[in-house]
Every structure is written in structure tokens, then in C-alpha cells.
N, C-alpha and C positions, 0 to 999 in steps of 0.2 A: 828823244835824242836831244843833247845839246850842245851848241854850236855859239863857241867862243870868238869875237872880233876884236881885234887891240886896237883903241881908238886915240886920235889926234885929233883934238879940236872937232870933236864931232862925227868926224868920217876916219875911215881906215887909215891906219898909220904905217906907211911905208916902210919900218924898221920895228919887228916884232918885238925886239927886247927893250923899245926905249919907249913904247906906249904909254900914259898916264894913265889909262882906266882900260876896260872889257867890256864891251855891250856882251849880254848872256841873252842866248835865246834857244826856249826850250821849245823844240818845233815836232809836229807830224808827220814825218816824212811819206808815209800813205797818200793823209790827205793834202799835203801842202800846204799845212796850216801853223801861224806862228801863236804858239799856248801864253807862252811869256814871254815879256823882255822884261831886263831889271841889265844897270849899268856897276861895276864896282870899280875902285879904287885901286890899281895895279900895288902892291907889295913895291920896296925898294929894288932895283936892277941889281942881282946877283947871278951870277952863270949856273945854270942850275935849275934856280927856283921858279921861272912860272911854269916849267912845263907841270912839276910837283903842287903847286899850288892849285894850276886849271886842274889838275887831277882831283884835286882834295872837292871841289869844287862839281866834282859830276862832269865835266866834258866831254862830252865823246869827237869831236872834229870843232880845229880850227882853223879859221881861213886869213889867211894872211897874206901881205904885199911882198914881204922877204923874209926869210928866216932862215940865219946862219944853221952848217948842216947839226953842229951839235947838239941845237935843240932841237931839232928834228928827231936824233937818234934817241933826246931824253924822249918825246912823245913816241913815239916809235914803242919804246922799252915798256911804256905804260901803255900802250892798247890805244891812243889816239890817234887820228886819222890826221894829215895837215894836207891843205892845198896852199899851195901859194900863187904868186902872179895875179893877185885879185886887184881889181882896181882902187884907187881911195875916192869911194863912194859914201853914201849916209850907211851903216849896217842895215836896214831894215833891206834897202833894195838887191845889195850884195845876199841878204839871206833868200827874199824873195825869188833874185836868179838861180839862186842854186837848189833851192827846192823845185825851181820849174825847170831847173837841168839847160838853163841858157847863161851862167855865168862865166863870163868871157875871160879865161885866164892866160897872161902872159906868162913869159921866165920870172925867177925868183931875182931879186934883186941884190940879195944879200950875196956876198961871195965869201965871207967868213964860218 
């Protein structure tokens, strides 16, 4: 499984489409184990494009702080899972919570 976070400065970006990079992590949801992380470089902000690009990318769930409903419906349309209401934590501990099923989610924040 892998499990895409939009990051700001490090920790989770409260605004899915305006993140500068993705922590990627390739995890065992079995064992609760994280395989890989690796960080990339977000593509320019176009309406649209990352739900398409985290596709191109292998993602199967992303966790995120807010996320307007349309890109929701893009991931939706491609088989992605999204949670949102995640806190802006470092990703490693946000993936840790949710692989041990304790990650504490609020509302979304985006109302677009």
C-alpha cells in the first residue's frame, strides 16, 4: 500500500492543493510496517492534476488536513481512498497513527 502526505515545511500541509512536495510511504498494513519513504517535488498547482499525478505515482490513500470536495471526487473516480482532518504533524508519526488505527482526525478544513 501506499500512502501519500502533502507537506509544508516538513509536517502536513493544512491546504492539500498548495503543498510543495509529498512524503510517499510504501507501508504493510498487516504488519504495520513502513517499507519506504522517499519525498518528491509537488508538479505546479492546477485543478485537476495531483489527484492524476498521485495516481500515476501508485497511491492508493491519502491523508490530508483539507481537501476541497473536487479533488476528492478526482480521487474518488481513480480508486483512491482520502482521509482528511489529520493533524500537521511530521508524516512519519501521522502514518505511524494510522497504521495503529489511533490517528486522531478532525473536520476537513477546506470548504471549497
Amino acid at each position: 500500500m501506499r500512502i501519500a502526505i502533502p507537506l509544508a515545511e516538513g509536517k502536513l500541509s493544512a491546504h492539500f492543493g498548495h503543498c510543495r512536495s509529498f512524503a510517499l510511504f510504501d507501508v504493510d498494513p498487516d504488519e504495520k510496517t513502513v517499507l519506504r519513504q522517499q519525498v518528491l517535488d509537488a508538479p505546479e498547482h492546477a485543478p485537476g492534476l495531483l489527484p492524476s499525478w498521485l495516481g500515476r505515482h501508485g497511491v492508493d490513500l491519502v491523508i490530508a488536513g483539507g481537501m476541497g470536495r473536487r479533488a476528492q471526487g478526482f480521487f474518488d473516480e481513480g480508486g483512491v481512498k482520502v482521509v482528511t482532518g489529520a493533524p500537521p504533524e511530521a508524516p512519519e508519526r501521522i502514518v505511524d497513527a494510522y497504521l495503529e488505527g489511533t490517528l486522531a482526525i478532525g473536520g476537513n478544513i477546506c470548504d471549497h
